[in-house]
C-alpha positions in Angstrom: 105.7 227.0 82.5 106.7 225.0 79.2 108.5 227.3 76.8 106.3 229.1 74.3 107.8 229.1 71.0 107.4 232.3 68.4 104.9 229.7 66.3 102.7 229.3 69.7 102.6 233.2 70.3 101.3 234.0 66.5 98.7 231.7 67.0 97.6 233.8 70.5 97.8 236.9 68.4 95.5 236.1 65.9 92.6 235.0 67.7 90.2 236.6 69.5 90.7 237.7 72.5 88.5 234.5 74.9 89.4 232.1 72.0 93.5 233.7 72.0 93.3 232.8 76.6 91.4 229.2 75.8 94.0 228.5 73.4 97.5 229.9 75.7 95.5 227.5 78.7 96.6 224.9 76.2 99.7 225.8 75.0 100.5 226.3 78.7 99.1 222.6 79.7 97.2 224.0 82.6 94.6 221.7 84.0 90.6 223.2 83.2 89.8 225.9 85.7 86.5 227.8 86.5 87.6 231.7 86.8 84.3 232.4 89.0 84.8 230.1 91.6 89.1 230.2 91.7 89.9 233.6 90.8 94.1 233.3 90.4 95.0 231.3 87.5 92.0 233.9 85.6 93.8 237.0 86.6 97.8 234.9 86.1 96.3 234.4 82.8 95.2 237.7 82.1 99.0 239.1 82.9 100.7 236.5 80.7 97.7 237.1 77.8 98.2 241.0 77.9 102.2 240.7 77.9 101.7 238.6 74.5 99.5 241.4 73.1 101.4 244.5 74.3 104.8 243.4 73.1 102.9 242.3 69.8 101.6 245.8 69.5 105.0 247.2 70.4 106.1 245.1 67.3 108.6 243.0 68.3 109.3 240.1 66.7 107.7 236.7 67.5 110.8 235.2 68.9 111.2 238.2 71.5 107.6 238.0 72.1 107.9 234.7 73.4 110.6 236.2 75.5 108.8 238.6 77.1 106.4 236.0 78.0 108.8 234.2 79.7 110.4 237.1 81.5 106.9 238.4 83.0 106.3 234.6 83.7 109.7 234.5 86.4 108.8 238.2 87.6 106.0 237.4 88.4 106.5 234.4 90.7 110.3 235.4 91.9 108.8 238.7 92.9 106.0 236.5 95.3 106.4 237.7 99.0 108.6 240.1 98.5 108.8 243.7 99.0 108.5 246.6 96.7 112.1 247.2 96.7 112.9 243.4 96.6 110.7 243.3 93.2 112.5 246.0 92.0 115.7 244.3 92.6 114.6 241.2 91.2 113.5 243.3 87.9 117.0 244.9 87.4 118.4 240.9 87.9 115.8 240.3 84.8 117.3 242.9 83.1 120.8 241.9 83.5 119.4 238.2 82.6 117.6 239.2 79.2 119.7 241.3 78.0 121.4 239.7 75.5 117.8 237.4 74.4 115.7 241.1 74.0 117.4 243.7 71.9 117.7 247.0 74.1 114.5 248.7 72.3 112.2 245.7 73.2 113.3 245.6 76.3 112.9 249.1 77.7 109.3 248.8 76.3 108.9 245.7 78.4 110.2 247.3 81.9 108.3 250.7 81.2 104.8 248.2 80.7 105.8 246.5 84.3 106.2 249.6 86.1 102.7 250.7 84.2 100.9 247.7 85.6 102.4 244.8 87.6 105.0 247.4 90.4 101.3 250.0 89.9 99.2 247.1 91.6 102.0 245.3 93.2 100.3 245.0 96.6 97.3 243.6 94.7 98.9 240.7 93.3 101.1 240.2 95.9 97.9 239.6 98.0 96.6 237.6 95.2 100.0 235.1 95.1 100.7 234.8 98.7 96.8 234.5 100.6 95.0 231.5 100.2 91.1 232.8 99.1 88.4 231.5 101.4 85.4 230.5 99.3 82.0 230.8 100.0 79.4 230.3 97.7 75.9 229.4 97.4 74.5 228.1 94.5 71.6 228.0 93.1 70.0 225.8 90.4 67.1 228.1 88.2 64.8 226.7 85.9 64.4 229.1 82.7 61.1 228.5 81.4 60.9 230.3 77.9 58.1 232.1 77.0 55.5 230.3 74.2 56.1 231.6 70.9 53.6 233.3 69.7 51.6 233.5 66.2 52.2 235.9 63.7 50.2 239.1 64.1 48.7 238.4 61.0 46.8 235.5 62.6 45.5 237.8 65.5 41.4 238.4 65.6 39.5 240.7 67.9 39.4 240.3 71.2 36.0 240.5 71.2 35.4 237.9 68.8 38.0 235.7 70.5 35.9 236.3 73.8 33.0 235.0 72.1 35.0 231.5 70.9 36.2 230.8 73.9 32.5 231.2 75.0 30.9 229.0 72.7 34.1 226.3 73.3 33.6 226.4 77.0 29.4 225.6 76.2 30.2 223.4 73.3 32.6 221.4 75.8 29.9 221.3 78.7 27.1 219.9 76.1 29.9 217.1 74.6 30.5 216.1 78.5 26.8 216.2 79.5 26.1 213.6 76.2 28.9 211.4 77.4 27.6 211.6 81.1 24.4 210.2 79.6 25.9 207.7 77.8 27.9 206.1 81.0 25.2 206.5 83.0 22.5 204.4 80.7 25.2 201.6 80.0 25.4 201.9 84.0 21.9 201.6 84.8 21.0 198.9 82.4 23.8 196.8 83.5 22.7 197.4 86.7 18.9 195.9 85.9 20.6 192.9 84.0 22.3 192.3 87.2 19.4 192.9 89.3 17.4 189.9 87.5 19.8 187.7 87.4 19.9 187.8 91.0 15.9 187.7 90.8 15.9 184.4 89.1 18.3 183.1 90.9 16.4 183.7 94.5 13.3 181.7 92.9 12.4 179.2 95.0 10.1 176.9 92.5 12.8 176.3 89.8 12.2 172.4 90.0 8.4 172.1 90.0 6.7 170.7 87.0 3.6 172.9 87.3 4.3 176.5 88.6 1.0 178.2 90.0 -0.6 181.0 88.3 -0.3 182.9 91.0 3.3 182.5 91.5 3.6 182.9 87.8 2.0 186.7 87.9 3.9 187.6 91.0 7.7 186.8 88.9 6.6 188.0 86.3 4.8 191.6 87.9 8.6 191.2 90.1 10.9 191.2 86.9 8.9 194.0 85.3 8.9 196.3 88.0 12.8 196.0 88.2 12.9 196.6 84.4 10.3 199.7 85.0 11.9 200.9 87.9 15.6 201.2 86.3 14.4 202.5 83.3 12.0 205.4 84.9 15.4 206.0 86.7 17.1 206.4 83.5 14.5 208.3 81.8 14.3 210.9 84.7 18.0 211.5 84.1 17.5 211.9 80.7 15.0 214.6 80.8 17.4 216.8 83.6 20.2 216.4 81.0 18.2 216.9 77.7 17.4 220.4 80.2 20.4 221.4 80.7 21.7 220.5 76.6 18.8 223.0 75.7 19.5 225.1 77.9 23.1 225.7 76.8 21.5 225.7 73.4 20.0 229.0 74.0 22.8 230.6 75.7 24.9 229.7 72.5 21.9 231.4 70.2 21.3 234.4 72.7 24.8 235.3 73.0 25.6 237.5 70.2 28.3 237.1 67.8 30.4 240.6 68.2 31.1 242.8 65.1 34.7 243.7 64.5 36.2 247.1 65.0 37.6 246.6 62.0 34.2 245.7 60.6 32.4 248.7 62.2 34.8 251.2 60.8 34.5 250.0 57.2 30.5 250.2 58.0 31.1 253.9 59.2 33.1 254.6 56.4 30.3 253.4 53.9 27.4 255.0 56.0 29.2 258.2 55.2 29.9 257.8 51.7 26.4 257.1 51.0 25.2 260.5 52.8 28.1 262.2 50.8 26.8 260.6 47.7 22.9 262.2 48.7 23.6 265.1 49.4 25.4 265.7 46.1 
């Protein structure tokens, strides 16, 4: 671990406590880690993070703060494999080590908060140091989808009446695609008849005759006009069913009555009664 200076500890200190670990990551030059899939460098940061705050708290100065950080730092990996009473041999080492870089004070507070929490769990980190974790995960990839905002209250009508607009948008929208049905279907049919006699004129057999026979004359011309009849009694027979069906939706939209607010009802009510208050006095 690089060396922590007093400076580097403040800073820790005086964030937050996710922006104070984000920020000892860096000072500590670790590579970026994700704590939910690789659980170990989270919690190693979480014992070096709490070290800076407790001997903080404990008020010692910045200098021996950064000291402590250090000493937990070689603890905590000298200490890795061994046995209870190895650890607590290798703490009374530290002891002997630090005791001229942590005034006596600081560093009795220091031991008593190992013994409170690192010798307490020992077997727990031990099994954290020393066995390699076996992941397995399955992920998977969710799609929020946010709920529409919706319009202020303020905006809201009746449900009733909105019943009744979405009624007479639904017939409104069938009469709209019944005209343009109509329309396609005219343009349809009369470029089918222009197509019909050009093939009509083009099957005539007496195009190069000087003198065409009455006869034949009648019959081309009785031909061509019962093409033009016949397409446009087609389209004429269409236009009646649809014209039908237009009215028809005509006189649901006029028979379907428009509903009177509750709102509108109550104010009614209220002015039914003040008239028969008003009588009877």
């Amino acid at each position: 671990m690089d060396s922590l200076t007093a400076e580097d500890v403040r800073q820790v200190v005086k964030l937050q406590k996710e922006d104070g670990r984000c920020h000892l990551i860096k000072l500590l030059k670790w590579e970026a880690f994700d704590e939910e899939k690789d659980l170990k460098p989270g919690i190693l940061l979480d014992f070096l993070y709490n070290t800076i705050i407790f001997a903080a708290e404990k008020g010692f100065p910045w200098p021996s703060v950064a000291q402590a950080v250090h000493f937990s730092e070689e603890l905590l990996y000298e200490t890795e494999g061994k046995t209870m009473q190895e650890a607590i041999g290798k703490l009374r080492d530290k002891c002997e080590q630090y005791q001229y870089k942590l005034n006596p004070n600081c560093l009795q507070h220091l031991v008593s908060h190992f013994l409170g929490t690192f010798f307490r769990h020992y077997r727990l980190y031990q099994f954290l140091l020393c066995e390699v974790r076996e992941i397995d995960q399955t992920i998977h990839n969710l799609e929020v989808h946010v709920p529409q905002e919706l319009p202020p209250l303020k905006d809201g009508i009746d449900v009733e009446l909105w019943k009744y607009q979405q009624h007479m948008a639904k017939l409104n929208e069938a009469e709209a695609q019944l005209r343009a049905s109509m329309s396609a279907f005219r343009e349809t049919m009369q470029l089918k008849s222009e197509q019909e006699l050009e093939k009509f004129y083009e099957d005539l057999k007496f195009q190069d005759k000087e003198v065409i026979e009455r006869a034949n004359l009648e019959k081309v011309v009785k031909d061509a006009h019962d093409i033009q009849v016949t397409i446009a009694s087609v389209i004429l027979q269409k236009e009646i069913e649809t014209a039908f069906q237009i009215l028809d939706l005509k006189i649901q939209k006029t028979t379907t009555p428009l509903p009177v607010s509750k709102l509108h009802q109550s104010s009614t009510t209220k002015e039914t009664k003040a008239r028969k208050m008003s009588k009877k006095k």
